[in-house]
Structure formats: C-alpha cells, structure tokens
N, C-alpha and C positions, 0 to 999 in steps of 0.2 A: 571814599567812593571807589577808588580805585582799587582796593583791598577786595570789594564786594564782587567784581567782574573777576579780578584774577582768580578771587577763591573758588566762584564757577568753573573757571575755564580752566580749571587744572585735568590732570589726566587720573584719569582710575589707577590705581593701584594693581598692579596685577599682581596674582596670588600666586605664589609657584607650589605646586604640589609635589611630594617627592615622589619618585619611579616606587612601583610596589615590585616587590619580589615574593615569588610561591618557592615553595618548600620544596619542587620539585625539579629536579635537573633539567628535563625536558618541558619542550614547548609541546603544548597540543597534549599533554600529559592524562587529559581528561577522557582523552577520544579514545586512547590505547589503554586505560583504567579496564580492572575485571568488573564490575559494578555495570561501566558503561556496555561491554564488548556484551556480557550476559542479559541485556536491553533490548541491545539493537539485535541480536539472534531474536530472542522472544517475538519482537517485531517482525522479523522476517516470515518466521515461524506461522506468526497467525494469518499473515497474509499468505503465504504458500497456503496453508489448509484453506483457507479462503475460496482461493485461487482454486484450488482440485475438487473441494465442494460444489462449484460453482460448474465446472467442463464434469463433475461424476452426472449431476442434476439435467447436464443438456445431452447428457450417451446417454442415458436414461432413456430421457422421453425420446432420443432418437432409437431405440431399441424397442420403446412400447409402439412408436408409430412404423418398426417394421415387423415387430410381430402382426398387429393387426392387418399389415400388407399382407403378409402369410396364411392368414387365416384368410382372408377373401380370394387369395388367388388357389388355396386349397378348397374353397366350397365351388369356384368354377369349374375345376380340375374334378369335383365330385361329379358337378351336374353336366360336365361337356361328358366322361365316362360314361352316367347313367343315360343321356341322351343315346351316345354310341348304342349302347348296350339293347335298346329298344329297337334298333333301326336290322 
C-alpha cells in the first residue's frame, strides 16, 4: 500500500533540453540578413507611395476646389466690369 502513494507522489522527471546553436556568429543575425533588409525596404516603399498617393489625391481636390473659387470670382469680376461699364 505504501509503494502505491509513494509511486504517486514522486516528482516528474524533468527533461533537460540542450542549448541550440545557429551557424551564425551574430545574434539578431536575421534582422541584418540581405533577404530580410530587401523586405523591410519593400515595406517601406509601399507605404511611402501609399503615403504621397494619399496627400497627391487631397492637393488635388484642394486645387479643384480653388480652381472652381477662380472661376466664380472671375465671372463676378466679369459682371461687377460689365455692370461699370453701363453706368
């Protein structure tokens, strides 16, 4: 009976695993890899055109809504002259 509790109450066995080692001198060796560095540009890359597609699309419509200012303060500028011009 006493074999049966102690055989419970034992402790787990712990498992040691050994330390892995890479082929690479450097730590982080991944982050400074060409593979990786040519990535994270790409990345950048589309976010900057992103980025300038996005402020080209709002100078846009801010340059369509001051042309159209131009064109209404030219047709005032017409009809304050032609007004003049009758008087």
């Amino acid at each position: 009976m006493f074999s049966r509790i102690t055989a419970a109450r034992r402790l787990p066995q712990i498992i040691t695993v050994p330390k892995r080692f890479t082929s690479s001198i450097n730590e982080g060796s991944v982050a400074s890899s060409k593979d990786f560095g040519r990535k994270e540009k790409a990345h950048e890359d589309q976010y900057t055109r992103a980025r300038e597609t996005e402020l080209l699309k709002k100078m846009r419509a801010e340059i369509d809504k001051k042309k159209s200012e131009l064109e209404r303060l030219e047709k005032e500028h017409e009809a304050e002259i032609a007004k003049a011009g009758k008087n």
